[in-house]
Backbone of each chain as nested JSON, in Angstrom:
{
  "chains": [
    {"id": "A", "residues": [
      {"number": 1, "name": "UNK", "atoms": {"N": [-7.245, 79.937, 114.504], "CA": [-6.304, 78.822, 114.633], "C": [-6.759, 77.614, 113.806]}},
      {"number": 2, "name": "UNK", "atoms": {"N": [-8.014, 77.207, 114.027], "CA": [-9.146, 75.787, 113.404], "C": [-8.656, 76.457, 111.825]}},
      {"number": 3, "name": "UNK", "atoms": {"N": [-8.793, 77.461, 111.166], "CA": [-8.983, 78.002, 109.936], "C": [-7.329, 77.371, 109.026]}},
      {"number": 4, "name": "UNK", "atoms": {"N": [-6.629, 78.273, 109.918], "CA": [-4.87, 77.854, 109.182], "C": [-4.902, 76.192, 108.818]}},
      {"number": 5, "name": "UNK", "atoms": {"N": [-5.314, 75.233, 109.372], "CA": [-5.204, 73.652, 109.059], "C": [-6.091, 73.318, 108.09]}},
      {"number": 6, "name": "UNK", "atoms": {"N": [-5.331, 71.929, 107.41], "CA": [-6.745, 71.448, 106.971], "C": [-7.133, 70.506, 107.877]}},
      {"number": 7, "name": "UNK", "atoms": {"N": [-8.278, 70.732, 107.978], "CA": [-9.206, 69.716, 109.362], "C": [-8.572, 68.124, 109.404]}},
      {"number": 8, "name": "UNK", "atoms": {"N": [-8.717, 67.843, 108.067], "CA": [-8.0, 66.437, 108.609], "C": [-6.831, 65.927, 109.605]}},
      {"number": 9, "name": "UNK", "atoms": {"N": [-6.47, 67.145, 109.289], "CA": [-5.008, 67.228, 110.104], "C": [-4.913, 67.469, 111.454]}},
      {"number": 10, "name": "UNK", "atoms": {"N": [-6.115, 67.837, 111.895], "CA": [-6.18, 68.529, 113.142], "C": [-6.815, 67.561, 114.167]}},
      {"number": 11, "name": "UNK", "atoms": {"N": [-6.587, 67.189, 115.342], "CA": [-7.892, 66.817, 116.537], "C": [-7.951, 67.548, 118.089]}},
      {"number": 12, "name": "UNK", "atoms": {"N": [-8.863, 68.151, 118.199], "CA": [-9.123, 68.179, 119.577], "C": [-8.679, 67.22, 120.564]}},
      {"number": 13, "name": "UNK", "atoms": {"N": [-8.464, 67.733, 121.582], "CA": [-8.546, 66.679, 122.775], "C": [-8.83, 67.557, 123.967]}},
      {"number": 14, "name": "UNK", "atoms": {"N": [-9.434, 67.005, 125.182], "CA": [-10.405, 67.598, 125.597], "C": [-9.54, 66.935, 126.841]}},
      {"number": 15, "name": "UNK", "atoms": {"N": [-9.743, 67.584, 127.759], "CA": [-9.209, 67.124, 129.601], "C": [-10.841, 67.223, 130.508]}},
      {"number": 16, "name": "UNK", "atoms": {"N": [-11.596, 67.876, 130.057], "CA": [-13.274, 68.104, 131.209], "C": [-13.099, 66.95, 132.049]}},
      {"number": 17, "name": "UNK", "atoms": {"N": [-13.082, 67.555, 133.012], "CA": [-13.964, 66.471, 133.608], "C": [-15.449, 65.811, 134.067]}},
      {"number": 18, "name": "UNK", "atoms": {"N": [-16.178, 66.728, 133.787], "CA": [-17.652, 65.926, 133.692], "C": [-17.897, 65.457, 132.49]}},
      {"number": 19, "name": "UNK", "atoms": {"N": [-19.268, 64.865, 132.213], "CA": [-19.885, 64.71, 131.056], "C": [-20.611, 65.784, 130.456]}},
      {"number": 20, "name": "UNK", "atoms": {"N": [-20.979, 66.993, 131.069], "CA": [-21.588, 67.991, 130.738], "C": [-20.465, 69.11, 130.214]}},
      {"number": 21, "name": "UNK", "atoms": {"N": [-19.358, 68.902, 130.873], "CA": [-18.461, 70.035, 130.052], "C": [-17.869, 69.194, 128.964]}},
      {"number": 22, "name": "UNK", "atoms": {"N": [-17.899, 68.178, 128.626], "CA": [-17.227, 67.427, 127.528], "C": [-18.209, 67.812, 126.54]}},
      {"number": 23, "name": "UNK", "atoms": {"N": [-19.124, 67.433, 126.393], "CA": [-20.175, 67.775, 125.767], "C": [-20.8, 69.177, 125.424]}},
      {"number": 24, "name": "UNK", "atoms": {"N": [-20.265, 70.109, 125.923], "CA": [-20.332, 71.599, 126.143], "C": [-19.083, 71.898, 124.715]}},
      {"number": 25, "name": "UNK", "atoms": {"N": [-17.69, 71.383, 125.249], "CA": [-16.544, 71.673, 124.706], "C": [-16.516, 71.437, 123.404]}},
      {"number": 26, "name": "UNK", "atoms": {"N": [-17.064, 70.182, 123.544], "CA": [-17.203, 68.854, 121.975], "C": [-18.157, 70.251, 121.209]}},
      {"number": 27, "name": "UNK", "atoms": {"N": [-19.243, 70.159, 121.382], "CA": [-19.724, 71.01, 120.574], "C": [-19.198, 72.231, 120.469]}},
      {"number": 28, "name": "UNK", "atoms": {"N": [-18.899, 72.73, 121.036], "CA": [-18.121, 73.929, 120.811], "C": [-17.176, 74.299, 119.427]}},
      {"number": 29, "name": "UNK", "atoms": {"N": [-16.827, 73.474, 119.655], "CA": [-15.556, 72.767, 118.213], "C": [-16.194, 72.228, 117.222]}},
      {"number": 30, "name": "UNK", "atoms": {"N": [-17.459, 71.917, 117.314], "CA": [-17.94, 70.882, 116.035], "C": [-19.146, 72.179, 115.23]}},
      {"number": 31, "name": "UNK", "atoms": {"N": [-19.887, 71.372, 116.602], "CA": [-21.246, 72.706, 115.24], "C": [-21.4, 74.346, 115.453]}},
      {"number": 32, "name": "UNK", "atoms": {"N": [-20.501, 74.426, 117.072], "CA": [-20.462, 76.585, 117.247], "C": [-21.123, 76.039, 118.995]}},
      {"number": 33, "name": "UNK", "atoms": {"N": [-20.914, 77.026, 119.743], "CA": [-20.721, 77.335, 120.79], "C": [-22.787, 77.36, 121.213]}},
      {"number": 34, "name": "UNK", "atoms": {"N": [-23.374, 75.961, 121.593], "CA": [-24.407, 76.106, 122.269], "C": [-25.194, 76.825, 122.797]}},
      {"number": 35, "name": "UNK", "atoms": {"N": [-24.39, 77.904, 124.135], "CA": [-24.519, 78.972, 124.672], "C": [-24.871, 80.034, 124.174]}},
      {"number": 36, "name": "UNK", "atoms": {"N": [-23.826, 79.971, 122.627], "CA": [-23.981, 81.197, 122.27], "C": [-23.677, 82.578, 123.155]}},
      {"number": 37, "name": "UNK", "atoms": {"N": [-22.569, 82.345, 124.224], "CA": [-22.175, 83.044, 124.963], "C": [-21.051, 83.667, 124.86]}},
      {"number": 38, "name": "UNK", "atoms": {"N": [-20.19, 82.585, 123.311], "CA": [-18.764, 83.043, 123.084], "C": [-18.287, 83.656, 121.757]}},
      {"number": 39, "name": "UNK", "atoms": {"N": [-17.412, 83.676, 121.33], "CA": [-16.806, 83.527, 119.855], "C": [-17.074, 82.457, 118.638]}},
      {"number": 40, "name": "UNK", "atoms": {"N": [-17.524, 81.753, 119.758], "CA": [-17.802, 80.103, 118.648], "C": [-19.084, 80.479, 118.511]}},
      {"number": 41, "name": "UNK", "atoms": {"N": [-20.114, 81.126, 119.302], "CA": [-21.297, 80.88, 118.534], "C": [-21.506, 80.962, 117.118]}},
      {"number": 42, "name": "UNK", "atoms": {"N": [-22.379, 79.963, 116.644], "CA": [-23.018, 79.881, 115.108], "C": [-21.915, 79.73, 114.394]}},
      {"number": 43, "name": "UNK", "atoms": {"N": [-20.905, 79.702, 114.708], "CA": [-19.438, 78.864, 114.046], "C": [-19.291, 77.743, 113.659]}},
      {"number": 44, "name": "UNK", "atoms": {"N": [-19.326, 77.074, 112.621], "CA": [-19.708, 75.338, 113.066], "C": [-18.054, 74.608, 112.222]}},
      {"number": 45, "name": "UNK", "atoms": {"N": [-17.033, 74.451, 113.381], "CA": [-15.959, 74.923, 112.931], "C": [-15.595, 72.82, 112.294]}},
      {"number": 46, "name": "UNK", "atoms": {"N": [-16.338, 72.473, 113.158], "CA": [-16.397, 70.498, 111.73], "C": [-14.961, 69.837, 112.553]}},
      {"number": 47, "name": "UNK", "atoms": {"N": [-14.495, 70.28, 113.706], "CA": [-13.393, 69.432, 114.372], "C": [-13.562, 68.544, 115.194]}},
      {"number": 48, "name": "UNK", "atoms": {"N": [-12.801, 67.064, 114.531], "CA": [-12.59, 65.841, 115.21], "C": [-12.314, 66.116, 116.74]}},
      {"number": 49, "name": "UNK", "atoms": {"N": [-13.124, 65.403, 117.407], "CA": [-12.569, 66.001, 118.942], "C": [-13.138, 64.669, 119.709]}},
      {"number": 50, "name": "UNK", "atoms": {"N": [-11.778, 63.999, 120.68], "CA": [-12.04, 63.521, 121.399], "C": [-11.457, 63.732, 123.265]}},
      {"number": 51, "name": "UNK", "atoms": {"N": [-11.839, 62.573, 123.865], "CA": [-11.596, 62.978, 125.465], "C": [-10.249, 62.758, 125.926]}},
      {"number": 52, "name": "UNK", "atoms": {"N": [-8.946, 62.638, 126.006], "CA": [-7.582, 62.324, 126.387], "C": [-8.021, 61.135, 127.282]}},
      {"number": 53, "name": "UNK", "atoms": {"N": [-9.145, 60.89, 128.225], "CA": [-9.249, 59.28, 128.722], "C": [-9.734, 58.677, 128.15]}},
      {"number": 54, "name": "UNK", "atoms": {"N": [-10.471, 58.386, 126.715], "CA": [-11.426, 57.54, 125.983], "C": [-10.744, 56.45, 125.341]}},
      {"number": 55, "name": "UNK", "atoms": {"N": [-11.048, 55.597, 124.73], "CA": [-10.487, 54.386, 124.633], "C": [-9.495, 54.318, 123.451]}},
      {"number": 56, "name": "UNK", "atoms": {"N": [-10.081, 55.336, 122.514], "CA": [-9.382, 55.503, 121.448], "C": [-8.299, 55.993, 121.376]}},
      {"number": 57, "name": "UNK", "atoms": {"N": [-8.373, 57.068, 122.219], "CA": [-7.02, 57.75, 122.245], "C": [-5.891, 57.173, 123.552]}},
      {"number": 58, "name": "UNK", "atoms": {"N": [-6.497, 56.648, 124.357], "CA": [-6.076, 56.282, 125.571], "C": [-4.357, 54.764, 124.977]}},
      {"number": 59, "name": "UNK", "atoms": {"N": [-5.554, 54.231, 123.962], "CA": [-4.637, 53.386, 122.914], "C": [-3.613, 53.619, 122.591]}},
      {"number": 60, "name": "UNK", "atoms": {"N": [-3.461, 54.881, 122.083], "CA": [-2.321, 55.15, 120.999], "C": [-1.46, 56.145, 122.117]}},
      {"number": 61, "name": "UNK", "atoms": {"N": [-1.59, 56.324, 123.048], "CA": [-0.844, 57.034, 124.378], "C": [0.087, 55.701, 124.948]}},
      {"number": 62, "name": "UNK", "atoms": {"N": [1.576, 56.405, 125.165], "CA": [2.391, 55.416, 125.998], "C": [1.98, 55.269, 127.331]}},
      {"number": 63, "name": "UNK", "atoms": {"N": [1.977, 54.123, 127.962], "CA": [1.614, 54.016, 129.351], "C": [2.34, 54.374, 130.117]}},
      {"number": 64, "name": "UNK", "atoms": {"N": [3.58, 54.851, 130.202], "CA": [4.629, 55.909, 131.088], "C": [3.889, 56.987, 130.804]}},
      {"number": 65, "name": "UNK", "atoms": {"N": [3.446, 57.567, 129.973], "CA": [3.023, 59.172, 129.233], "C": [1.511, 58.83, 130.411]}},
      {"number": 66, "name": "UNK", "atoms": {"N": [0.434, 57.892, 129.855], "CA": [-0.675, 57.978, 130.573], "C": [-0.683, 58.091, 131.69]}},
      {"number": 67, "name": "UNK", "atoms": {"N": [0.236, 57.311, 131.925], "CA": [-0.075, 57.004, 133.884], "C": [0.359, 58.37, 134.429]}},
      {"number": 68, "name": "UNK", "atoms": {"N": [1.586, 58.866, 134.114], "CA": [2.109, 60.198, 134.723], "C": [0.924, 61.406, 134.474]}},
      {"number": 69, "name": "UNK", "atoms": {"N": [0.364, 61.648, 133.384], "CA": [-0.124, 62.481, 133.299], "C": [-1.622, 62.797, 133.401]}},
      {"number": 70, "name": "UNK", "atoms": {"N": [-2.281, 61.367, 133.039], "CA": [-3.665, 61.297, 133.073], "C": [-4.261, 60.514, 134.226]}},
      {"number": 71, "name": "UNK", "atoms": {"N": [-3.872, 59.53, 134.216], "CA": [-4.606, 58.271, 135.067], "C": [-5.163, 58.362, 136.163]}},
      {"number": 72, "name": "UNK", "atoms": {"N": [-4.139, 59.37, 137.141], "CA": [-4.512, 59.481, 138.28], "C": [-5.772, 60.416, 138.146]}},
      {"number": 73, "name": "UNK", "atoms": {"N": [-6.314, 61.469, 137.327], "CA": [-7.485, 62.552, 137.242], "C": [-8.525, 61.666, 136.555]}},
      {"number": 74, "name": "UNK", "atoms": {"N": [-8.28, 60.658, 135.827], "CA": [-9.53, 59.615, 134.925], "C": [-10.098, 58.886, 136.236]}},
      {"number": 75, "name": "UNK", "atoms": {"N": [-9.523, 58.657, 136.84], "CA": [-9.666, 57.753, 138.201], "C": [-11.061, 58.616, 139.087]}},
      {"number": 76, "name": "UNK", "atoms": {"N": [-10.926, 59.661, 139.083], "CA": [-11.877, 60.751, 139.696], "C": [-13.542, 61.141, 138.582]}},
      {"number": 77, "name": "UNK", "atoms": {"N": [-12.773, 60.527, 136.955], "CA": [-14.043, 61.005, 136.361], "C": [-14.936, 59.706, 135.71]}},
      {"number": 78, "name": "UNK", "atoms": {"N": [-16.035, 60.19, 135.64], "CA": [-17.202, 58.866, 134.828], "C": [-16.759, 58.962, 133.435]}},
      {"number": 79, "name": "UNK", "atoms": {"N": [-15.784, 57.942, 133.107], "CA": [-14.955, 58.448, 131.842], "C": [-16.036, 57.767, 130.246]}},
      {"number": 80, "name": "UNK", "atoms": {"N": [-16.963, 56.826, 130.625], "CA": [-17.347, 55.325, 129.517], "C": [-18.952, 57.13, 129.545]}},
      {"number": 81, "name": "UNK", "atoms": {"N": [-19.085, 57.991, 130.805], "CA": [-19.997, 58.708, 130.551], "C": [-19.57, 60.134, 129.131]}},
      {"number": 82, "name": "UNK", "atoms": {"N": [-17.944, 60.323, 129.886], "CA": [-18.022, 61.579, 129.439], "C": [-17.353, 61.1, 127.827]}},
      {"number": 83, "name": "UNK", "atoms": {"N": [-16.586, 59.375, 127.342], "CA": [-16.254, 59.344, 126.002], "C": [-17.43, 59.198, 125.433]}},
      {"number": 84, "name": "UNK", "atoms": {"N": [-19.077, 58.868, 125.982], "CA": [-20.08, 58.421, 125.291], "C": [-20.652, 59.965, 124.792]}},
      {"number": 85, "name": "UNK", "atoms": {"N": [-20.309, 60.981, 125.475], "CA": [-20.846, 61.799, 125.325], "C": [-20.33, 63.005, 123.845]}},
      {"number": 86, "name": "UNK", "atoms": {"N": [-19.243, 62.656, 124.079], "CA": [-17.946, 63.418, 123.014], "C": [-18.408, 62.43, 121.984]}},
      {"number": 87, "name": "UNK", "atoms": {"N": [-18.296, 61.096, 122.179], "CA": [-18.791, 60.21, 120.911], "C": [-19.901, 60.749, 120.047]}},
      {"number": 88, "name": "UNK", "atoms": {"N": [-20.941, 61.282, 120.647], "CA": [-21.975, 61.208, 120.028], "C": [-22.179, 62.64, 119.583]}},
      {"number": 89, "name": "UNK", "atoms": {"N": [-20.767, 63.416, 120.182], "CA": [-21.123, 64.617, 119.413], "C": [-20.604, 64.411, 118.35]}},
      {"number": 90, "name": "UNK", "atoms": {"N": [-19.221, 63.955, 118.206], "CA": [-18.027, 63.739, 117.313], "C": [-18.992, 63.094, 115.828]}},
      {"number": 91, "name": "UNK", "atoms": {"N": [-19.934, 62.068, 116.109], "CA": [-20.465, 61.355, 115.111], "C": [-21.843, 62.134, 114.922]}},
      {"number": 92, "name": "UNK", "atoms": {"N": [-22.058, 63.236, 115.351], "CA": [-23.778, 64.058, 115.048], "C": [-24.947, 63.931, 115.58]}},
      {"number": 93, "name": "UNK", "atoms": {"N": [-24.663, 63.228, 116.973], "CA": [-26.445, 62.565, 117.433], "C": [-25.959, 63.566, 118.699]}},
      {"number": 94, "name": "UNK", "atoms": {"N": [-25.52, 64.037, 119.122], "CA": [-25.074, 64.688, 120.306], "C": [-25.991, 65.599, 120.531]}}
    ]},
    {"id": "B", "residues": [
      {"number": 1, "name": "UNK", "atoms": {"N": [-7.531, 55.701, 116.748], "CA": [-7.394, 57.273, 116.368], "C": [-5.681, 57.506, 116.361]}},
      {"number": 2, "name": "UNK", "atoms": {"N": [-5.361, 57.661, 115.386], "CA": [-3.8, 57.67, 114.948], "C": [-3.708, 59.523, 115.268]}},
      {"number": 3, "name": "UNK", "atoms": {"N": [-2.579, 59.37, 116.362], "CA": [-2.398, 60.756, 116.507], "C": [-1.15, 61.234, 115.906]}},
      {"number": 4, "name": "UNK", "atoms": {"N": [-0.198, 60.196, 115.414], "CA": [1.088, 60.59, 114.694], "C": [0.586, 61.255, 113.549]}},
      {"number": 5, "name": "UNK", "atoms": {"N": [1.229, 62.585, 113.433], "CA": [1.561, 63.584, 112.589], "C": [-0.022, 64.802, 113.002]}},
      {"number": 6, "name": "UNK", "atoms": {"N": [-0.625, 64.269, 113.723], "CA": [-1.563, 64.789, 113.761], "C": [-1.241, 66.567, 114.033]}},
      {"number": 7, "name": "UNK", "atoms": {"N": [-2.278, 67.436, 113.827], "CA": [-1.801, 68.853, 114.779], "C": [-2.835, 68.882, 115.89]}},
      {"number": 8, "name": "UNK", "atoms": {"N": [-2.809, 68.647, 116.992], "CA": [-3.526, 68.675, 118.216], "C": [-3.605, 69.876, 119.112]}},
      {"number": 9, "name": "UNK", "atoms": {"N": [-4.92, 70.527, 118.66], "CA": [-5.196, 71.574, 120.228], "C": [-5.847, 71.165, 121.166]}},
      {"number": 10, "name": "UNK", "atoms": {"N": [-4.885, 70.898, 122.37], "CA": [-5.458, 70.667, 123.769], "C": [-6.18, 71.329, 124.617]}},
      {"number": 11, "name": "UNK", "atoms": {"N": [-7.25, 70.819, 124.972], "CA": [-8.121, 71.65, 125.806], "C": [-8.385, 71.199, 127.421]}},
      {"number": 12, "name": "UNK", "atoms": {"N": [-7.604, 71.603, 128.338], "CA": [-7.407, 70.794, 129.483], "C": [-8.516, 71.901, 130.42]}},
      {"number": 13, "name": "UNK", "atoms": {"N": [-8.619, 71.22, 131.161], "CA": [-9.235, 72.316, 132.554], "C": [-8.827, 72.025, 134.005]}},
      {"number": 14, "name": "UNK", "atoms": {"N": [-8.939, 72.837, 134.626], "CA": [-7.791, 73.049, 136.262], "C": [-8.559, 71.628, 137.041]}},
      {"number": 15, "name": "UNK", "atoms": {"N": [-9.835, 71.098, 136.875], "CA": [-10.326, 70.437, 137.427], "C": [-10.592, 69.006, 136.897]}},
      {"number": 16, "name": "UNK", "atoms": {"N": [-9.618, 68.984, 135.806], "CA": [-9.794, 67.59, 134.719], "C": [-7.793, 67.355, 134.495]}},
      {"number": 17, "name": "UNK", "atoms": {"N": [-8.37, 67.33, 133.41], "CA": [-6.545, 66.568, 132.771], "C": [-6.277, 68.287, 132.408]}},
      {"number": 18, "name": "UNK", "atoms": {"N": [-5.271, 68.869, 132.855], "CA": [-4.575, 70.233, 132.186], "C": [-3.891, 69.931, 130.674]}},
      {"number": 19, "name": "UNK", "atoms": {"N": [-4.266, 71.587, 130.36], "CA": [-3.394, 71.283, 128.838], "C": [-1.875, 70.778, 128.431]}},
      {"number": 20, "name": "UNK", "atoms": {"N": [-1.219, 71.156, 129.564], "CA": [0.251, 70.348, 129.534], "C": [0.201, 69.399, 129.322]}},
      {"number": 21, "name": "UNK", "atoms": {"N": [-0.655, 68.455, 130.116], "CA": [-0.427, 66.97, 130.552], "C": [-0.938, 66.706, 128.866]}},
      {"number": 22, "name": "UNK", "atoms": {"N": [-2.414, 67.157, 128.219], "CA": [-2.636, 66.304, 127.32], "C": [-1.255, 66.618, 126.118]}},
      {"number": 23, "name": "UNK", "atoms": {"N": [-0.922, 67.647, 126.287], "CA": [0.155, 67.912, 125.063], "C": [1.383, 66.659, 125.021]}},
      {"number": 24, "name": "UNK", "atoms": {"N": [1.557, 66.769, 126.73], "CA": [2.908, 65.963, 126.518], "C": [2.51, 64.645, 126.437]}},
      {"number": 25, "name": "UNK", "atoms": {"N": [1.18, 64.092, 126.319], "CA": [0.715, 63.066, 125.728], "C": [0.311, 62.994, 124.284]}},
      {"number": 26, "name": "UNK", "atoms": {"N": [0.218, 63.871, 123.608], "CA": [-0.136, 64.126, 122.568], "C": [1.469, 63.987, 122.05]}},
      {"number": 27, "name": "UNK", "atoms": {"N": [2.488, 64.941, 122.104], "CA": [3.255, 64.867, 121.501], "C": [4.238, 63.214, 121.75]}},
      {"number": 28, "name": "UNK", "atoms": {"N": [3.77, 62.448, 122.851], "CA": [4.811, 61.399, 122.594], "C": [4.379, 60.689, 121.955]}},
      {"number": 29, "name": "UNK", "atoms": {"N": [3.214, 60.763, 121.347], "CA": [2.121, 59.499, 120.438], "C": [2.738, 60.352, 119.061]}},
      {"number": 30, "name": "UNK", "atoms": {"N": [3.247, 61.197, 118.697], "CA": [3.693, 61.515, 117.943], "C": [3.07, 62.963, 117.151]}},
      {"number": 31, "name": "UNK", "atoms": {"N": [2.053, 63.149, 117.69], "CA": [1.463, 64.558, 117.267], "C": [2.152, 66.003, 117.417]}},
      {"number": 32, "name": "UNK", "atoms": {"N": [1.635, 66.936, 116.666], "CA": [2.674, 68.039, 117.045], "C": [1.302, 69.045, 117.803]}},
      {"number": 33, "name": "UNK", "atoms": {"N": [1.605, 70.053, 118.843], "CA": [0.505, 70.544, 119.689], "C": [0.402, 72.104, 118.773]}},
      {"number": 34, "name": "UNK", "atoms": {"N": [-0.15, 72.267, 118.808], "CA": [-0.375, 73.589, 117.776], "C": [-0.968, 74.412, 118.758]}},
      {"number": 35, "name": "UNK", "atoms": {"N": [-1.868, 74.163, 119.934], "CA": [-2.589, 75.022, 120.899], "C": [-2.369, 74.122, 122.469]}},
      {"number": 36, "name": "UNK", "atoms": {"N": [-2.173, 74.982, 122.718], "CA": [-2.938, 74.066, 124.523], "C": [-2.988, 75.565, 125.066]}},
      {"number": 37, "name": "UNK", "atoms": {"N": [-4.448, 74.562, 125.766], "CA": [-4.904, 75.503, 126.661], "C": [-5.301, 75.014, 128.372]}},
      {"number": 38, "name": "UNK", "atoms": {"N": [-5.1, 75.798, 129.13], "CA": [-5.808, 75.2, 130.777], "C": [-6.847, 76.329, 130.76]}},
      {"number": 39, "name": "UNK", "atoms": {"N": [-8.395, 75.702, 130.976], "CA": [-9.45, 76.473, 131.622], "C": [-9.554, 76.095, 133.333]}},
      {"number": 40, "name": "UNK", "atoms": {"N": [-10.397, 77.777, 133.612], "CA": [-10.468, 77.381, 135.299], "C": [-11.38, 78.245, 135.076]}},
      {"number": 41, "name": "UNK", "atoms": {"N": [-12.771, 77.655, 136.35], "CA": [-14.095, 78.547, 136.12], "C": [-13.978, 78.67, 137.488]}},
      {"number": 42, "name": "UNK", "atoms": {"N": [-13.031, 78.998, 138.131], "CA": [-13.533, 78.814, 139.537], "C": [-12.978, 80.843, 140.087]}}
    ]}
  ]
}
């Protein structure tokens, strides 16, 4: 699927709710599957990927769209944990 | 992060935001969804 696009074109977005599966997922998509348990291993497929509650994207979402669909599940997660975490995969220190 | 025109695969899970929800957020910011998915580890 990652292959048919050109990457620029493409972004992840991620629903996890911890910081450990964000960070699981994030990499998954960026440098290949951690675990090495899946299809992604040693794949290092280079996709933009962020969290659907993070600030960036949270921005450019209508607030009828957010509130209905997200807000109430962000409310339940450590969100400043799990965008810091996607951040730092997204940018390579992850 | 400009999601208009973007192609967005959603990756939701049963215990976070589901892939519906991020799509139909994705697509009103103007992106088109190329994947969604819902995970459940339970």
């Amino acid at each position: 699927m990652a292959e048919q696009f050109d990457k620029d074109d493409v972004v992840v977005l991620l629903g996890t709710p911890t910081e450990d599966a964000s960070r699981l997922y994030a990499m998954t998509v960026t440098s290949g599957d951690p675990s090495w348990a899946g299809a992604l291993a040693g794949v290092s497929l280079g996709l933009p990927v962020y969290h659907i509650a993070e600030a960036a994207v949270r921005e450019r979402i209508a607030a009828p769209d957010y509130d209905e669909h997200v807000a109430l599940m962000a409310m339940a997660m450590d969100v400043d944990a799990i965008a810091r975490a996607v951040r730092d995969v997204r940018e390579g220190s992850g | 992060m400009d999601l208009k025109g973007k192609k967005v695969i959603a990756l939701g899970e049963r215990d976070g935001v589901q892939g519906g929800a991020i799509a139909a957020c994705a697509a009103g910011a103007g992106a088109e969804v190329v994947l969604e998915k819902t995970y459940c580890f339970v």
